[in-house]
C-alpha positions in Angstrom: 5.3 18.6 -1.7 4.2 15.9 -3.7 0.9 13.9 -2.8 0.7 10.3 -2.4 -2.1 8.7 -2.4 -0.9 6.7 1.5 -0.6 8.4 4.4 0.6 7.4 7.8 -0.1 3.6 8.3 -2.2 2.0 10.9 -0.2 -0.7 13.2 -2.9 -3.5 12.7 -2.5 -7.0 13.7 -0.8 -8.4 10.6 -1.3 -11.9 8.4 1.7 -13.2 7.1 2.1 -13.6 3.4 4.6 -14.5 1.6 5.3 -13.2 -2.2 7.8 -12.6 -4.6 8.1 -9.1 -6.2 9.6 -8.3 -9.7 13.1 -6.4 -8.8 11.5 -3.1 -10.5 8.5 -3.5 -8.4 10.5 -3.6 -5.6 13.4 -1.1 -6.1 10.1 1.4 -6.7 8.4 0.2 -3.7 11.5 1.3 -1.4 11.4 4.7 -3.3 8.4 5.3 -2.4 8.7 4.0 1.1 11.8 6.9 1.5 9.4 9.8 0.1 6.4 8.7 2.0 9.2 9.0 5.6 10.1 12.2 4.2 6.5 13.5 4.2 5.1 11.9 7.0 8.1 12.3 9.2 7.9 8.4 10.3 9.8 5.4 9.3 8.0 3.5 7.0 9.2 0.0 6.1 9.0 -0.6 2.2 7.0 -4.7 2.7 5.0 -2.4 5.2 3.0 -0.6 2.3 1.9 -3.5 0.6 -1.2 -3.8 2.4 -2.3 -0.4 2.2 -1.2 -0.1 -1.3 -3.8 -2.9 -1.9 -6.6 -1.9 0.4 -6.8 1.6 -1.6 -6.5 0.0 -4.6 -9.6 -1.8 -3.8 -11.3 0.5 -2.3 -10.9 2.7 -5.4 -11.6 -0.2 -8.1 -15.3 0.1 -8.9 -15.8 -2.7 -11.0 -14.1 -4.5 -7.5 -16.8 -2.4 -5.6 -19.9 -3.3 -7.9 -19.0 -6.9 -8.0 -18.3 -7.2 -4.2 -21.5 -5.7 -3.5 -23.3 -8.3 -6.0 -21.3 -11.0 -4.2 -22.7 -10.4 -0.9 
């Protein structure tokens, strides 16, 4: 079983955004939507994992972490 670094996603009240993705971003972004369902055993919508993608990027960038905490 391979580990990802998302696991189930939180239903949260959403913001809407709206982007445009490079088609390789994209086509891998679905891919890993599928494996993530197969793991998790949930549907998972592939523009769904874009927040929590980013929130653990963040949260695992120190050089975010040190200059958030300077910013404050």
């Amino acid at each position: 079983m391979t580990k990802l670094k998302l696991g189930a996603l939180v239903d949260e009240k959403p913001v809407r955004l709206t982007l445009e993705l490079p088609a390789g971003v994209h086509r891998d972004l679905v891919t890993y939507a599928e494996i993530l369902s197969r793991e998790t055993g949930q549907p998972n919508e592939p523009a769904k994992l874009i927040a929590p993608m980013l929130a653990r990027f963040m949260a695992t960038d120190r050089a975010f972490a040190k200059a958030r905490r300077r910013h404050s």
